[in-house]
C-alpha positions in Angstrom: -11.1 57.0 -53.3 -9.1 54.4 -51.6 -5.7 53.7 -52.4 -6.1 50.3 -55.2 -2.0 49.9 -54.5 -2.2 49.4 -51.0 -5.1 47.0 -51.2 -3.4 45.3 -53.7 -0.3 44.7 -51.5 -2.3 43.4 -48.7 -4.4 40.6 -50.7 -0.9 39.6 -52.3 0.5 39.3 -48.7 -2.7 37.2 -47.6 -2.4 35.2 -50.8 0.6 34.3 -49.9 0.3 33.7 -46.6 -2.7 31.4 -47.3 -0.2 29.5 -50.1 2.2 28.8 -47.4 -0.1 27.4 -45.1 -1.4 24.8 -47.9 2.1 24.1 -48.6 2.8 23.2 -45.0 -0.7 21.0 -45.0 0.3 19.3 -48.0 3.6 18.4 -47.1 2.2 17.3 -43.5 -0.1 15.0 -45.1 2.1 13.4 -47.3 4.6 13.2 -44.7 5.5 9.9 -43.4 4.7 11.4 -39.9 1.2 11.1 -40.7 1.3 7.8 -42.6 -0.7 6.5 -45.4 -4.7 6.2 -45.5 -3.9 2.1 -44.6 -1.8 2.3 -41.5 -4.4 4.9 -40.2 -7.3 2.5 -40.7 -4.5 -0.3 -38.7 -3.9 2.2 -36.4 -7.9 2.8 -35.7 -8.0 -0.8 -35.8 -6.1 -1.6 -33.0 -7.2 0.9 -30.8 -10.7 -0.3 -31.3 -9.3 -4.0 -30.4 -7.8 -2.5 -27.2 -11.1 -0.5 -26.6 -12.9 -3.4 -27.2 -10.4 -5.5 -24.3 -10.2 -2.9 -21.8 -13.9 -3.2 -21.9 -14.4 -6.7 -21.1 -11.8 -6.6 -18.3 -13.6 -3.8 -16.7 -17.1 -5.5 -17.2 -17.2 -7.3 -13.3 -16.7 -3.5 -11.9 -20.3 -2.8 -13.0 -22.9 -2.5 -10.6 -19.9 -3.5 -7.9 -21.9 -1.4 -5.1 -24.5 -3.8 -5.5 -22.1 -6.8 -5.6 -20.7 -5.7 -2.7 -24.1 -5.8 -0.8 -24.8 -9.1 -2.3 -21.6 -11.0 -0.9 -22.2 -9.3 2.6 -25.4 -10.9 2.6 -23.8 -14.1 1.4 -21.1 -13.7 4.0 -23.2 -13.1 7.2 -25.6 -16.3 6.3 -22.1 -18.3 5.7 -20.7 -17.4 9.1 -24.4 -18.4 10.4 -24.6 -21.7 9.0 -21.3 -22.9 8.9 -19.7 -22.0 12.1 -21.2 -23.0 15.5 -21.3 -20.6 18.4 -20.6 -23.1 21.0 -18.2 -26.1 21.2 -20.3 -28.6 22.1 -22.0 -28.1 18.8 -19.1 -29.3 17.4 -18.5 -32.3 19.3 -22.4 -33.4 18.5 -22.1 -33.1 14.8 -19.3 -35.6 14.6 -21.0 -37.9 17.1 -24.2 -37.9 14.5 -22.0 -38.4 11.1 -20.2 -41.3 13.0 -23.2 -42.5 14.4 -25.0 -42.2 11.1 -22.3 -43.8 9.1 -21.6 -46.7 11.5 -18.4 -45.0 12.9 -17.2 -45.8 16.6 -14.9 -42.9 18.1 -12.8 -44.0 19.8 -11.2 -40.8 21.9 -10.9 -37.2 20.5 -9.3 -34.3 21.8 -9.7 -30.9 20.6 -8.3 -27.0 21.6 -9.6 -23.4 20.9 -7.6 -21.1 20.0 -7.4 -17.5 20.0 -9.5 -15.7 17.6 -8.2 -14.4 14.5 -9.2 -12.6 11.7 -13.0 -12.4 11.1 -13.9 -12.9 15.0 -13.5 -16.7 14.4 -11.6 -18.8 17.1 -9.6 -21.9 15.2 -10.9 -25.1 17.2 -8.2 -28.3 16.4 -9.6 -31.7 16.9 -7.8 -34.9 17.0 -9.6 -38.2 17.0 -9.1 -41.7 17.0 -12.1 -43.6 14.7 -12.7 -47.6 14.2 -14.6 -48.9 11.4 -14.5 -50.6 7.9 -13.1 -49.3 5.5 -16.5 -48.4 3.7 -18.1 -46.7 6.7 -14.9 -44.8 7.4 -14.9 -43.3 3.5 -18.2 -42.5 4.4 -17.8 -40.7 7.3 -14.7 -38.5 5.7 -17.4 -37.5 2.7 -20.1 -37.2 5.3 -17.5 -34.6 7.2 -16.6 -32.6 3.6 -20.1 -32.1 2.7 -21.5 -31.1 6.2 -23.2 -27.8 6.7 -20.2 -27.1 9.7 -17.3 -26.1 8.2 -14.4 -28.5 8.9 -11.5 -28.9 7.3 -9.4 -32.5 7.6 -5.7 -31.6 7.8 -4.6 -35.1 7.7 -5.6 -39.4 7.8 -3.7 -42.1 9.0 -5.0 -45.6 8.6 -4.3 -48.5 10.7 -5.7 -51.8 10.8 -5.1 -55.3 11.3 -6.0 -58.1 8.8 -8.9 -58.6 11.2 -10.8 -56.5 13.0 -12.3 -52.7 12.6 -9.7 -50.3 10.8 -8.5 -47.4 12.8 -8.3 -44.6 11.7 -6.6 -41.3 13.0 -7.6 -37.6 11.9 -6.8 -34.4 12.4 -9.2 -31.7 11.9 -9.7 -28.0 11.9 -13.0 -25.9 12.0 -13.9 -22.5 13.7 -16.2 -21.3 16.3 -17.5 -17.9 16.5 -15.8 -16.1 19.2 -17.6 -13.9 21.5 -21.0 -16.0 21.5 
């Protein structure tokens, strides 16, 4: 028969083992380590708010493998119809806009110059223009909006009270180098 002391002693033991590890819980939950029922919802709260932010910043990484295809495209069709292969292309556009917006050049001078970044050679143009004032305007929105990329650096205006007005530009485009 077994031994009823011995088994007793053990359960006891375990008993209050088990006691001891309730009174740890206890006092951990009412701890202020823990914190109340309402500053755990906060808590929960705010990390949901965060999750909720950090999602939203993340959102225009999804599908970027695509998006990176996509503005490849975009970028080789760009480089196609914006920037001419030749320099004479260059020289013909702006004798059509003047031509179309009643704009006589006068002289214009321009320089290539070594290719940078992107295989594209900076070309800067100088050019002297006469016209009125409405045809000039004209011209300048004709050259902003033009499927060739130029950019105007800078105007000056001259003029007499009679007479065209003159006007002086410089301006900066690009030609594909290596055409």
């Amino acid at each position: 028969m077994p031994d009823l002391r011995q088994t007793r002693k053990k359960i006891k033991a375990a008993l209050a083992v088990l006691l001891g590890i309730d009174a740890v819980a206890v006092a951990v939950l009412v701890s202020p380590l823990v914190g109340s029922t309402e500053s755990r919802r906060q808590q929960l709260g705010q990390l949901w708010s965060e999750l909720q932010v950090k999602t939203r910043q993340v959102e225009p990484l999804k599908n970027l493998d695509k998006k990176v295809i996509v503005a490849n495209k975009q970028i080789t069709q760009f480089y196609k119809q914006r920037f001419p292969s030749e320099d004479s292309q260059i020289v013909t556009e702006l004798g059509k806009m003047a031509t179309e917006n009643g704009v006589s050049i006068e002289g214009a001078r321009y320089k290539v110059l070594e290719p940078g970044i992107g295989r594209l050679a900076p070309v800067q143009m100088e050019a002297e223009l006469s016209g009125n004032y409405i045809s000039l305007a004209k011209f300048i929105n004709a050259l902003e909006h033009d499927n060739m990329f130029f950019i105007i650096d800078s105007i000056a205006l001259a003029g007499e009270q009679k007479g065209p007005i003159k006007l002086q530009m410089k301006v900066e485009t690009y030609l594909k180098a290596g055409a």
